[in-house]
C-alpha atoms as one frame of an Amber mdcrd trajectory, in Angstrom:
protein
 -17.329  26.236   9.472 -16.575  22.978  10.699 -19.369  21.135   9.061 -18.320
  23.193   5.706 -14.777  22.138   5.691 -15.734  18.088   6.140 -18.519  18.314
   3.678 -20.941  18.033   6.265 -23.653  20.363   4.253 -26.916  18.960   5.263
 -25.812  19.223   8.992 -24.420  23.264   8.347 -27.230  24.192   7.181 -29.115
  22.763  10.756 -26.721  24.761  12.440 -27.026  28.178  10.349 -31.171  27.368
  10.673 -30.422  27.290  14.252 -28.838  30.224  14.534 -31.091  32.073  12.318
 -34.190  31.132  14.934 -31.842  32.817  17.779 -30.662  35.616  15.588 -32.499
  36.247  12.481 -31.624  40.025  11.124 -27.819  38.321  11.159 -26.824  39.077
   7.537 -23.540  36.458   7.567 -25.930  33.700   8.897 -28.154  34.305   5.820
 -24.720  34.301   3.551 -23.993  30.555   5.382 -27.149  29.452   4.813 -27.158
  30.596   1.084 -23.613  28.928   0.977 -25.428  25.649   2.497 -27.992  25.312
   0.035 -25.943  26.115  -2.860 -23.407  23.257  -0.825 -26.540  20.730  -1.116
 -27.685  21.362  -4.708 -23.817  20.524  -5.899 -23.882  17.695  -3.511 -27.563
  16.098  -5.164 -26.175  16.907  -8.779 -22.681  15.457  -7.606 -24.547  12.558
  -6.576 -26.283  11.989  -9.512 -22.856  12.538 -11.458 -20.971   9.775  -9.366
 -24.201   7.591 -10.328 -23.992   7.942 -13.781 -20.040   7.244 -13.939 -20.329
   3.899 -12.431 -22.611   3.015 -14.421 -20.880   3.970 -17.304 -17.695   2.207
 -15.829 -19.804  -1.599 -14.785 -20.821  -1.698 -18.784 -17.321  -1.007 -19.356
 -17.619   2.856 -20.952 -14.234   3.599 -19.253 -13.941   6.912 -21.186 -17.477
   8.447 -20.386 -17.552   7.155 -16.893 -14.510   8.854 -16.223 -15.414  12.137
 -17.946 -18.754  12.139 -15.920 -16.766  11.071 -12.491 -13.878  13.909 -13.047
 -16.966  16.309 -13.550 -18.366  15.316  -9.919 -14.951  15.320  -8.620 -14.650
  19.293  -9.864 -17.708  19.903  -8.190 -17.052  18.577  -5.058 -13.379  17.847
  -4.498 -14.127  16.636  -0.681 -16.686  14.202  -1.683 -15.208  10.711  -0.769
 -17.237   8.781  -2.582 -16.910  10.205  -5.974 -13.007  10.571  -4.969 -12.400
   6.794  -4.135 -14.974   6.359  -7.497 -12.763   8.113  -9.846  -9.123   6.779
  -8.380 -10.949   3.087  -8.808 -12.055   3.950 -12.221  -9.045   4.833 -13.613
  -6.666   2.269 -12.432  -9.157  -0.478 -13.336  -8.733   1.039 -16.815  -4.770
   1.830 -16.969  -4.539  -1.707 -15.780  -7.164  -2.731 -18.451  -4.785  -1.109
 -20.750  -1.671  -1.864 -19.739  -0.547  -5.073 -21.941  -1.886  -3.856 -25.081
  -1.160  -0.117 -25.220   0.957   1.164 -21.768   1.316   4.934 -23.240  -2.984
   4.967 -22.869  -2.291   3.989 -19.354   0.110   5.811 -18.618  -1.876   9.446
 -18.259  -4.711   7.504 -16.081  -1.869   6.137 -13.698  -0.606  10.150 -13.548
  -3.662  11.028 -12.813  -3.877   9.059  -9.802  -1.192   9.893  -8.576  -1.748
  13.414  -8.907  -4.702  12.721  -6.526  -3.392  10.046  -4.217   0.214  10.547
  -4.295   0.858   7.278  -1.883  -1.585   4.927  -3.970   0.261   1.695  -3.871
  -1.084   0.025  -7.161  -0.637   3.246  -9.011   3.247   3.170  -7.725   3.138
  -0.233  -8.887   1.487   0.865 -12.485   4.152   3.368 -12.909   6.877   0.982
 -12.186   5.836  -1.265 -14.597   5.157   1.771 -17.328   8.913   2.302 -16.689
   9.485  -1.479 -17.239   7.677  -1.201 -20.950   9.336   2.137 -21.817  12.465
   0.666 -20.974  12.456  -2.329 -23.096  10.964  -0.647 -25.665  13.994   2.005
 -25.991  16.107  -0.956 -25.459  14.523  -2.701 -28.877  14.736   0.290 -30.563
  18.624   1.036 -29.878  19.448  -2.485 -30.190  17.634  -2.923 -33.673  19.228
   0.621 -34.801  22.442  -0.721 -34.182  21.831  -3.716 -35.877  20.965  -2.236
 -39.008  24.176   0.108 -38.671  26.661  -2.962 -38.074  24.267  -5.131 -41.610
  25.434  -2.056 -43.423  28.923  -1.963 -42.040  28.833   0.588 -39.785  30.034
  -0.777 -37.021  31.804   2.532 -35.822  28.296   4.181 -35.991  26.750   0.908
 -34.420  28.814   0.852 -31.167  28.232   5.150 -30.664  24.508   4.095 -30.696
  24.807   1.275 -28.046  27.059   3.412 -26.434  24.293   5.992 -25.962  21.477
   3.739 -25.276  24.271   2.340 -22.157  24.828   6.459 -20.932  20.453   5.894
 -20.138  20.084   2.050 -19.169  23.996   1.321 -17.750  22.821  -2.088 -16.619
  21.293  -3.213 -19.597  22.390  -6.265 -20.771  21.288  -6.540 -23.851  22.973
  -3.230 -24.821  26.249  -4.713 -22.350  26.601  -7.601 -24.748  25.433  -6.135
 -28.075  28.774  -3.421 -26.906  30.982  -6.270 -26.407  30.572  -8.132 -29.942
  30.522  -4.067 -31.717  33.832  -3.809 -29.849  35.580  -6.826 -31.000  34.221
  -5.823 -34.494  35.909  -2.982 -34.382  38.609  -4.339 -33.236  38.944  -6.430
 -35.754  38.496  -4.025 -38.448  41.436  -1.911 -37.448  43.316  -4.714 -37.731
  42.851  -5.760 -40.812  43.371  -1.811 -42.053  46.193  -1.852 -40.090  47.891
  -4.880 -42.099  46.180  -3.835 -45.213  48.217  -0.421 -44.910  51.451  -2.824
 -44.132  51.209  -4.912 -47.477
């Protein structure tokens, strides 16, 4: 059982042979030892899997070479090589990724982390996903409200800021944009105020 739970099926299967010279009308030995060859077979095809995948991966075939190495992984979740091949894999490719299209990353990076929860570079990865999606909704807002204050909104222009402030508080961009919207506004009631006067 011992030799099952590491992964160990080569040396198992000694064992249950063992066991089965001492004792051989034992029907659960003959289970383990079908268990242990069905063990190896997964193991040889797993191994020819994980080959195939890096492969795939060193000519830079990210997407089959991961399909092939997530295959291996389902087919032997305790094998360490085709574990550490996979995690490697895919953060060489969200990183790959990353500066040209961070939502394609982003899944990989999950992915990872799903696996490894305490992988350092894909805690790093997802930091700097954060980072992109951050600025990103920060452009957006900011041009939004730009094109709300060039068509004299400015009411409608500071509500968006405003909103775009009650996600990213700190945001300086959005602090600043807010100031200027305010004194706009400002501004504008004053002149309806006066306007109502004359």
């Amino acid at each position: 059982d011992r030799h099952f739970a590491a992964g160990e099926y080569a040396r198992a299967r000694e064992v249950v042979k063992q066991a089965l010279a001492e004792f051989p009308g034992d029907e659960e030995l003959r289970g383990l030892d079908g268990l242990a060859e069905q063990a190896l077979r997964r193991n040889e095809e797993c191994a020819d899997l994980l080959q195939q995948g890096q492969k795939l991966i060193a000519a830079n075939r990210f997407d089959e070479g991961i399909q092939i190495l997530r295959k291996a992984q389902r087919l032997d979740e305790r094998n360490p090589a085709v574990r550490a091949a996979l995690l490697g894999a895919l953060l060489q490719h969200a990183r790959d990724l990353m500066s040209s299209d961070w939502r394609s990353s982003e899944p990989l990076v999950k992915e990872v982390l799903e696996l490894e929860p305490n992988d350092p570079v894909a805690r790093s990865l997802i930091s700097l996903i954060a980072d992109y999606k951050r600025q990103e909704e920060v452009s957006k807002c900011t041009l939004e409200a730009r094109n709300l204050q060039a068509a004299g909104h400015a009411d409608a222009a500071l509500a968006k800021i405003e909103e775009g402030l009650q996600k990213y508080p700190n945001e300086s961009r959005l602090l600043q944009l807010q100031h200027t919207l305010r004194g706009t506004v400002s501004d504008r009631k004053k002149d309806r105020k006066r306007s109502c006067r004359e």
